[in-house]
N, C-alpha and C positions, 0 to 999 in steps of 0.2 A: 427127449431122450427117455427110451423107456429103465422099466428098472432091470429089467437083465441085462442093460447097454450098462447101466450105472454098476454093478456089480461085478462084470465082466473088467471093468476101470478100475477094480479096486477101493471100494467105495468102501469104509472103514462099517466093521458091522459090531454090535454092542457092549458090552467094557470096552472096546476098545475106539469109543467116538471119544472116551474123557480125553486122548490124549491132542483130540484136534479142535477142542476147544478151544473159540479165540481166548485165553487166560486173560490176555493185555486189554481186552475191551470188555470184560466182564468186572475186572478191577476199577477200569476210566469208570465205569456204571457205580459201581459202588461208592468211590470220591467224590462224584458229583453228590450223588443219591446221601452221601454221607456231610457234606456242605449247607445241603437241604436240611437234614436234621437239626446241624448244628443251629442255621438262620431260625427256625423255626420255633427251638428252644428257646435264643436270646427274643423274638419280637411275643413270647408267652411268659415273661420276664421272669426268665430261670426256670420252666415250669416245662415238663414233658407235655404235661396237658396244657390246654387242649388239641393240639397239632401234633406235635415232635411224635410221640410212642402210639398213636393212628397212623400216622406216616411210615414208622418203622415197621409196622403187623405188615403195611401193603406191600413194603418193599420185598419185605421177605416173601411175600406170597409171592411179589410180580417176578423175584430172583426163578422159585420154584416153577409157573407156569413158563418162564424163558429156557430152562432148561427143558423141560416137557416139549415143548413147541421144538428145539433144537436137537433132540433126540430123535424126530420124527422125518423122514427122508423124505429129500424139499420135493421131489416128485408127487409126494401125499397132499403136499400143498398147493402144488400147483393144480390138480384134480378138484381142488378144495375152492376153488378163486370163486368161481362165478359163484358157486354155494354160497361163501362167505359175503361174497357184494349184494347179492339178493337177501339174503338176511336184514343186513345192515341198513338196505333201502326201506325194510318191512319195519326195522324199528324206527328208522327215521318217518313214516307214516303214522306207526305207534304215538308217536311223539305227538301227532296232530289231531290224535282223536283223543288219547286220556293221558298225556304225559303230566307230570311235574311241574309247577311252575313257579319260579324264583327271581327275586331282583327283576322282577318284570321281563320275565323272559319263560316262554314255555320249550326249554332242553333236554328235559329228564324224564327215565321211564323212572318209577321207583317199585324195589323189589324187595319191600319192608326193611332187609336189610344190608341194602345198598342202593345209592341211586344214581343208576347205568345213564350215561349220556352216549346217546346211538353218533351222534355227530364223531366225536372220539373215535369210534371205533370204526367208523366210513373212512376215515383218511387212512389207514391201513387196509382197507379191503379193496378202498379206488387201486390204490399202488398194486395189489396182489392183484386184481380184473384185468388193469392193464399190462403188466407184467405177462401174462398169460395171455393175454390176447396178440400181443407183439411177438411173443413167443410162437402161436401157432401162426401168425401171417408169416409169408415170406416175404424178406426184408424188399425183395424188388418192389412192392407191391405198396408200401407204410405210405408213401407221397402223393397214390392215385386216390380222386375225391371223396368215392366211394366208401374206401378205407381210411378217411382222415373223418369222413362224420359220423363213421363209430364209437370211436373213441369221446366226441366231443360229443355226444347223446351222454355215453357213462357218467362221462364230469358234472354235466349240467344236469345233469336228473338230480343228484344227493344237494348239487349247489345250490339249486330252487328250493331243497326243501329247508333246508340248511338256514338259509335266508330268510326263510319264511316264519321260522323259529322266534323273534328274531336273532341272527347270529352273523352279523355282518365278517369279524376275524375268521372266525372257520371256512365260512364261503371262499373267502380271499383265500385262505390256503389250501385249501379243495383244487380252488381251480388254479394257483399257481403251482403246485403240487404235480395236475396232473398233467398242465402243462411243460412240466420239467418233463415228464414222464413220455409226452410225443420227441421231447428235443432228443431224447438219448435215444431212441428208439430210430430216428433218421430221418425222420420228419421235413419235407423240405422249407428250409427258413422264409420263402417267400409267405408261405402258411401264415408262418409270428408275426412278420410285416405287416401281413392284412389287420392280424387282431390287434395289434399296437396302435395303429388306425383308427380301429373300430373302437378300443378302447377311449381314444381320445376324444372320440364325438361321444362315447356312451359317457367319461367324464362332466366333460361340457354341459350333455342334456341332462347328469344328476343338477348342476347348479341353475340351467334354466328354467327346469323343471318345480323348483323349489316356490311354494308358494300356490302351485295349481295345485287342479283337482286329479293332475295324474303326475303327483310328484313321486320318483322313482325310493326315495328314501322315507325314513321314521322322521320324526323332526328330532327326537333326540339322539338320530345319526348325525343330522345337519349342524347340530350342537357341537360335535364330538369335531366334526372339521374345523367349527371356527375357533373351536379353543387350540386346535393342531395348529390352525395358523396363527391366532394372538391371543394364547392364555390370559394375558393382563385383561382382557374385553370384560372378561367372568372372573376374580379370583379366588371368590369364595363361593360360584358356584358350579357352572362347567369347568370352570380351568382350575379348578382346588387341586384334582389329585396332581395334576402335571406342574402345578406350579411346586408346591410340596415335595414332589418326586426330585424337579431339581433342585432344592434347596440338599433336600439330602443327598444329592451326589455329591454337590457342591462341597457340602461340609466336612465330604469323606478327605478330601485333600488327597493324598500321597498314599501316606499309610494308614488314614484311619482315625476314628476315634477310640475305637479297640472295643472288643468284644461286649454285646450288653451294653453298651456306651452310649449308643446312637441315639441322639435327643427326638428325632424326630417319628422314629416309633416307636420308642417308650412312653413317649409322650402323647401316643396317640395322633397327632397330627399325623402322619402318614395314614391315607387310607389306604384297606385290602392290601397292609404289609405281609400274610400271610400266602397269597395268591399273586395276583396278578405282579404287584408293585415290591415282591422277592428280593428285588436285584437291587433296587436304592437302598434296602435295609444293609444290605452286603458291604455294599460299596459304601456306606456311612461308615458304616463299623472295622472297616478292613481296607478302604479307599479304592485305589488307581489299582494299586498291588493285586488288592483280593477279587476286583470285577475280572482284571488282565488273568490273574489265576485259574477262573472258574473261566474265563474264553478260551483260554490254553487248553482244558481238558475236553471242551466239547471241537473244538476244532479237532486234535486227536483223536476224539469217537469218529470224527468223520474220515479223517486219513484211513483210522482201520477198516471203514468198511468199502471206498474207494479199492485200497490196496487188495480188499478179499474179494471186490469183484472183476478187478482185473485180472486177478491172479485164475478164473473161474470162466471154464470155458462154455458153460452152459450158457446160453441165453435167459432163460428165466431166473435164474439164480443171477444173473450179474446186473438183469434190469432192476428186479425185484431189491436187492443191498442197493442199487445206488440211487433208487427209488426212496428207499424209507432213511437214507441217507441224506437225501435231499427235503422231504419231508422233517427231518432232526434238525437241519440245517433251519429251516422257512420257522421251525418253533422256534429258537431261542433268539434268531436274529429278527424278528417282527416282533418280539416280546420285549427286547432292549433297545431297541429303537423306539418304541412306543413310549418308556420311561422314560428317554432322554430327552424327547421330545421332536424326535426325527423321524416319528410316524404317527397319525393318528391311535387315540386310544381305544379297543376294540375287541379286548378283553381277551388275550392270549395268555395262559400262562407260562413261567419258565420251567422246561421239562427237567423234571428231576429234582427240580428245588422246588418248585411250588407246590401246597397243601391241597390235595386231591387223587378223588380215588380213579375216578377210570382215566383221567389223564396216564397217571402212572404205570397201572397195570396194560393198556392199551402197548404205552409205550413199551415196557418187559416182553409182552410178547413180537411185538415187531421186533426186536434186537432177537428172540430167539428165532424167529424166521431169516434175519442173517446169519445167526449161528448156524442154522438149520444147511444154510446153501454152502455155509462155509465147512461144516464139516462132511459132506454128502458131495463135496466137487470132485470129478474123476479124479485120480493120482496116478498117472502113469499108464501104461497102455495094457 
């Protein structure tokens, strides 16, 4: 839709975008984002530093860039996709010639004073590539083969790199991500049957594989599976964090041991309470109640932005919300299954609560690229 199509709609133009701002999902962001501080206070025992008031500078910035980015008419964005995805590929390349490298992993560009992780910022731009890419196909066309190994080029370019890193969780949500991203677009299902398939032989041949010279995994991937399947093998050393993780869910009971309370990351046992393993500190200190709490709000964020893209007759705006929808969705539920012990561990953090700079701000601007569709949708004829 061009923009004299969108204008001619009634397309709200400046002071007057505040009033179509989603408020209700801007708030859900801040309760979450406001949970996070709190966890992060109590696992730095009373202490802003060294997490809680970093976390807070970011949020306000990622607040200020979501409105920026939502101010900006989603048609500018959509112009912007392929730009954006080709960036993103060049730092993920970045990455492999002079990035960062940390906890045995090379993910980071570092830019003195910050250090950008390009993976991050690829799973919003795959969503924005293929959003616009679906957007200029005609829908007759998404199911012909020609057209279905486009898309699967886009995915598998940032996922090889991604992996290569190594970053086995991001991969996984790259390509389930983009995955999601063929289903809503009309993809015919025979497609997912083939890779579901293919999946299971590619399964199969990681565990065959194991031990040769052209084993598909790290070995300490191979690790991370067998404590998935029996923590006790390791307990004090592949399976520590997960075995730990459940003890502090466990302990959380009902309602909790209450705030600051929680033995097991005051005490240090819990590792990467400030990151990955967020949500056991939560649920120690606040139980059943406060995990079920903080799932109540993120499920929420995702009705609002369902509800905005159905309500949204453009095409790109409505893949694009239910895209980074579903991506919001793939973060916090591969992150709490991972702690419970119902996924392997693979290093995802919880969005909005975990300590982290470009997780956050990546995340703010994707929420203003739904603002963006959401306040820029026709109104009327």
């Amino acid at each position: 839709m061009s923009y004299l199509e969108y204008t001619v709609k009634r397309v709200p133009t400046g002071f007057s975008k505040l009033l179509y701002v989603n408020w209700a999902l801007v708030l859900l962001l801040c309760a979450v984002a406001g949970i996070g501080f709190m966890m992060l206070y109590s696992v730095a025992g009373g202490s802003l530093m060294p997490w809680a008031e970093p976390q807070m500078k970011r949020f306000v910035l990622g607040l200020v860039a979501m409105f920026v980015v939502a101010f900006v008419p989603i048609w500018f964005w959509r112009n912007m996709a392929a730009l954006a995805y080709g960036l993103s590929i060049c730092l993920l390349l970045g990455v492999e010639l002079f990035g960062a490298v940390g906890m045995g992993a090379q993910r980071w560009i570092d830019l003195g004073f910050f250090r950008l992780q390009p993976s991050e910022v690829t799973k919003i731009t795959l969503v924005m590539m293929l959003a616009a890419y679906y957007d200029w196909l005609d829908i007759r066309r998404v199911s012909r083969p020609e057209f279905v190994a486009i898309p699967l080029l886009l995915i598998l370019i940032p996922t090889g790199l991604v992996l290569n890193q190594p970053d086995l969780g991001t991969a996984l949500l790259l390509m389930a991500g983009g995955a999601i991203m063929m289903f809503l677009a009309g993809v015919h299902w025979l497609y997912f049957a083939v890779v579901v398939v293919l999946g299971g032989g590619l399964v199969a041949g990681v565990f065959f594989s194991r031990g040769t010279p052209w084993q598909l995994l790290k070995d300490y991937q191979y690790r991370r599976i067998d404590t998935f399947l029996d923590p006790s093998t390791d307990p004090l050393g592949a399976g520590y964090h997960i075995t730990q993780s459940k003890i502090a869910l466990g302990s959380g009971g009902w309602a909790g041991r209450g705030f600051m309370q929680g033995t097991q990351s005051r005490l240090n046992f819990l590792p990467e309470k400030h990151t990955d393993f967020i949500f056991t500190t939560l649920a120690e200190e606040f139980g059943f109640v406060g995990g079920i709490s903080l799932l109540a709000l993120y499920v929420l964020i995702i009705l609002f932005c369902v509800f905005s893209a159905l309500q949204n007759r453009d095409r790109f705006s409505s893949l694009l919300t239910l895209g980074i929808a579903s991506t919001f969705f793939l973060f916090f539920a591969l992150n709490m299954s991972m702690v419970m012990g119902l996924a392997p561990v693979v290093g995802l953090p919880l969005p909005l609560v975990s300590y982290g700079g470009s997780a956050m701000l990546v995340l703010m601007v994707a929420f203003g690229l739904v603002q963006s569709a959401h306040i820029h949708r026709p109104r009327g004829a």
